[in-house]
TORDRENNU-619395 format. One record per residue (C-alpha): residue number from 1; y, z, x. Coordinates in nm, 2 decimals. Last residue first. Layout:
// TORDRENNU-619395
<r NUM,<Y,Z,X>>,
...
This chain:
// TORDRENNU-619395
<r 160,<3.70,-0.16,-2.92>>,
<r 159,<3.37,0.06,-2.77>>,
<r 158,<3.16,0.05,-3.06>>,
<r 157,<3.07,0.30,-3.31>>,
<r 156,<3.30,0.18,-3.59>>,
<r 155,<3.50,0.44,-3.65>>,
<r 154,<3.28,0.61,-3.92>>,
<r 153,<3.01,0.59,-3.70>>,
<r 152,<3.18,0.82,-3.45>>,
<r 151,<3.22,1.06,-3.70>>,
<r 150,<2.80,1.06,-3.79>>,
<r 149,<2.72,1.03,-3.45>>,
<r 148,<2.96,1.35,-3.35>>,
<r 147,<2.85,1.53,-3.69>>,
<r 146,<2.48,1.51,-3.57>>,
<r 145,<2.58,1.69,-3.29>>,
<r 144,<2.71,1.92,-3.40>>,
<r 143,<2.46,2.03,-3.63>>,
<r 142,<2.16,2.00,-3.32>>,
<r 141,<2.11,2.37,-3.28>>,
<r 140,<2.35,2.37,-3.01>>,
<r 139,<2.16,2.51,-2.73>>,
<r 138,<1.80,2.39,-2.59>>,
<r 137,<1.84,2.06,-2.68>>,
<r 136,<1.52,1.84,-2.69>>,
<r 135,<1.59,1.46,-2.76>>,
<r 134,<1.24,1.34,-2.98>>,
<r 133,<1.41,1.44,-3.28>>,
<r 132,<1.76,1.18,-3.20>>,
<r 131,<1.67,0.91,-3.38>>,
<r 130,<1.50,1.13,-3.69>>,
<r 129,<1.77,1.34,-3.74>>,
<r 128,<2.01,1.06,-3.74>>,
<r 127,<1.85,0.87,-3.99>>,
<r 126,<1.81,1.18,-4.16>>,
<r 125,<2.18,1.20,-4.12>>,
<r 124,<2.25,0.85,-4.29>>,
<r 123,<2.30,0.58,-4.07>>,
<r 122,<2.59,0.37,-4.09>>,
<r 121,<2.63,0.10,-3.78>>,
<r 120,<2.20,0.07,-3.79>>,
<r 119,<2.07,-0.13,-3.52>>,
<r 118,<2.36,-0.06,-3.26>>,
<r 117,<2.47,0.31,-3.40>>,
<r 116,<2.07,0.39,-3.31>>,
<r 115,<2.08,0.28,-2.96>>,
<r 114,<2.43,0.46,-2.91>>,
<r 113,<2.26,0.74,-3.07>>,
<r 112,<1.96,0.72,-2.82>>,
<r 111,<2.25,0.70,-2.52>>,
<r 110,<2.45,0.99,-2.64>>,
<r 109,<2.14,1.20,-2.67>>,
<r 108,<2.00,1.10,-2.32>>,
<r 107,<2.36,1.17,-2.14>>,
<r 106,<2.42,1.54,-2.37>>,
<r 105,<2.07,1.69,-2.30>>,
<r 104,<2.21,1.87,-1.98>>,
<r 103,<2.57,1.90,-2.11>>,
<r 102,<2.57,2.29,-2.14>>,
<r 101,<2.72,2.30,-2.46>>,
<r 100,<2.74,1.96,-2.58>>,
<r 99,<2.88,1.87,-2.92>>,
<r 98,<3.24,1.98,-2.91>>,
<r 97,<3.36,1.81,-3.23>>,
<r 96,<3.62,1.63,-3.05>>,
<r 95,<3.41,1.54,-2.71>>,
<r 94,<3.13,1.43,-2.91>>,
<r 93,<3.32,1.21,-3.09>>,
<r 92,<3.51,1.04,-2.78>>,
<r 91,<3.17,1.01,-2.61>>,
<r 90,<3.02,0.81,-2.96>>,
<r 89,<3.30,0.62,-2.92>>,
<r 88,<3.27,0.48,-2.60>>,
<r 87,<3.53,0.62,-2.34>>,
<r 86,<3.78,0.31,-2.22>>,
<r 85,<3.82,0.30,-1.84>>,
<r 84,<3.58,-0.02,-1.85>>,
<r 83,<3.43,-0.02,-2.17>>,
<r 82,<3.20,0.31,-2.15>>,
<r 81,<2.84,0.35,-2.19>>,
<r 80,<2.76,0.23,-1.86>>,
<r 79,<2.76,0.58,-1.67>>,
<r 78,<2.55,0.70,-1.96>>,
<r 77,<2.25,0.47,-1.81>>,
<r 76,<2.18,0.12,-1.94>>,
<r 75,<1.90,-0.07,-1.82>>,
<r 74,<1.88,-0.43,-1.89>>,
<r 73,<1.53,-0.59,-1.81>>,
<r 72,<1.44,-0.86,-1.52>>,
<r 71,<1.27,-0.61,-1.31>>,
<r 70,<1.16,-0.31,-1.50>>,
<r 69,<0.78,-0.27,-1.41>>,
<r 68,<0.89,-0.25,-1.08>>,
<r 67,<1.12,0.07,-1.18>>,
<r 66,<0.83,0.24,-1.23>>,
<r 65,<0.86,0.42,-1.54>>,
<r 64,<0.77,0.77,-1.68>>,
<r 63,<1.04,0.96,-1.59>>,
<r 62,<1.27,0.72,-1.69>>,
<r 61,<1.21,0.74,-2.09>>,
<r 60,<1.37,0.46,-2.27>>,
<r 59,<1.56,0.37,-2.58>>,
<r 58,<1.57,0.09,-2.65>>,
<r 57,<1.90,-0.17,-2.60>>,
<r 56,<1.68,-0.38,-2.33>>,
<r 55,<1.59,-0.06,-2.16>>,
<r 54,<1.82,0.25,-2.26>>,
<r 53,<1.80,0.52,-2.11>>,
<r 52,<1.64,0.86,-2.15>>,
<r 51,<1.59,1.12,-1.84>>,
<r 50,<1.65,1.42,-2.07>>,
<r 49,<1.37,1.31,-2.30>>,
<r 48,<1.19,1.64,-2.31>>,
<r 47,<0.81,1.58,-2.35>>,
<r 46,<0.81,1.23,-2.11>>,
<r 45,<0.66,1.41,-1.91>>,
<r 44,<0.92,1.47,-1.63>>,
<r 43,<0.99,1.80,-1.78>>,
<r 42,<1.40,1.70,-1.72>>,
<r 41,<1.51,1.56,-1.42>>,
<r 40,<1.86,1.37,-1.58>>,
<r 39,<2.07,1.05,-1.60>>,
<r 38,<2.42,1.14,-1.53>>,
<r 37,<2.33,1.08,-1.15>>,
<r 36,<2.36,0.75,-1.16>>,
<r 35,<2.37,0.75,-0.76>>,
<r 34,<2.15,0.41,-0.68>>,
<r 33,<1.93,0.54,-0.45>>,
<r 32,<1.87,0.89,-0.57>>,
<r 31,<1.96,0.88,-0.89>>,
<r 30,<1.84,0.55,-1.09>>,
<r 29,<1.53,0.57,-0.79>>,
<r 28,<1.41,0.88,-0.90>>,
<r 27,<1.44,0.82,-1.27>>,
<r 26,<1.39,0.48,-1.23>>,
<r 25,<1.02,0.68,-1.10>>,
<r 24,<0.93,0.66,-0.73>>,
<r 23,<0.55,0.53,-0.64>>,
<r 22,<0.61,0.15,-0.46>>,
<r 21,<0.82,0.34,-0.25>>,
<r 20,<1.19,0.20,-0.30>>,
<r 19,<1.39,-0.08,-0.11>>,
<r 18,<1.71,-0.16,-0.36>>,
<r 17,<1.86,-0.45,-0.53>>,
<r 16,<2.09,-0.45,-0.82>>,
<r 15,<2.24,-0.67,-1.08>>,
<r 14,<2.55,-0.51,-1.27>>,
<r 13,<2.55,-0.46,-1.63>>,
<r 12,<2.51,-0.07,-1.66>>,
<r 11,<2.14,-0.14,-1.48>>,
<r 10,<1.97,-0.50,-1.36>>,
<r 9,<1.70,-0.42,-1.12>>,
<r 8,<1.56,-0.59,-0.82>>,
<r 7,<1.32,-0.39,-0.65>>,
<r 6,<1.21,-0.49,-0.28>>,
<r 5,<0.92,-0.28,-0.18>>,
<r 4,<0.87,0.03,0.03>>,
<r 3,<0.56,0.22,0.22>>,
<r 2,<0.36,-0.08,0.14>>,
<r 1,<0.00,0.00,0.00>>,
């Protein structure tokens, strides 16, 4: 087995090309080599969904990937969310309505309601509910934010 192989990747936009043991997670690789470091180490088993993405508009669980299996696919981390300086919506929202506490969960569950806002611009709450069940949050009990998809939905949920 090589000790490193040429990956290239295309993440927030931006085509990329880094020299990564053939072993290392995107989660690995999304922070270590390329310095996205909103995306974050969670349970890395896929239990938590910390490290979520978004891979071709999906959303996506790093810890479990090889970033090989990736080439050719768009990956979007939280650091791509916004429209150049412009914060996307759903970070304006959550910022209002104070929907993170300690933050940890906050990059995966804006990114899975950015997924959701993109297939469905007015979801109900259960839709909401059900989108973002798999992100785990160990602090806010969720209400807020709900609220933040739901208030970012009313204005339109894309960056403008």
């Amino acid at each position: 087995m090589a000790d490193r192989v040429a990956v290239r990747l295309r993440v927030n936009g931006e085509d990329m090309a880094v020299m990564v043991p053939p072993y290392k997670t995107l989660l690995e690789v999304l922070r270590e080599d390329l310095g996205l470091t909103g995306t974050k180490h969670g349970c890395e088993l896929g239990e938590c969904s910390t490290c979520g993405v978004l891979v071709d508009g999906k959303p996506f669980l790093s810890c479990l990937a090889i970033p090989l299996d990736l080439e050719g696919r768009e990956i979007v981390t939280v650091e791509g969310m916004a429209s150049g300086s412009r914060p996307h919506p759903l970070q304006v929202a959550f910022a209002e309505l104070g929907a993170a506490q300690c933050g940890y969960c906050t990059p995966a569950m804006l990114l899975t309601a950015m997924a959701l806002l993109d297939r469905n611009p007015n979801p109900s709450r259960e839709a909401i509910k059900n989108a973002l069940s798999g992100v785990l949050c160990r602090c806010t009990g969720y209400v807020k934010i709900f609220e933040a998809v739901e208030l970012a939905a009313s204005r339109g949920g894309h960056p403008g």
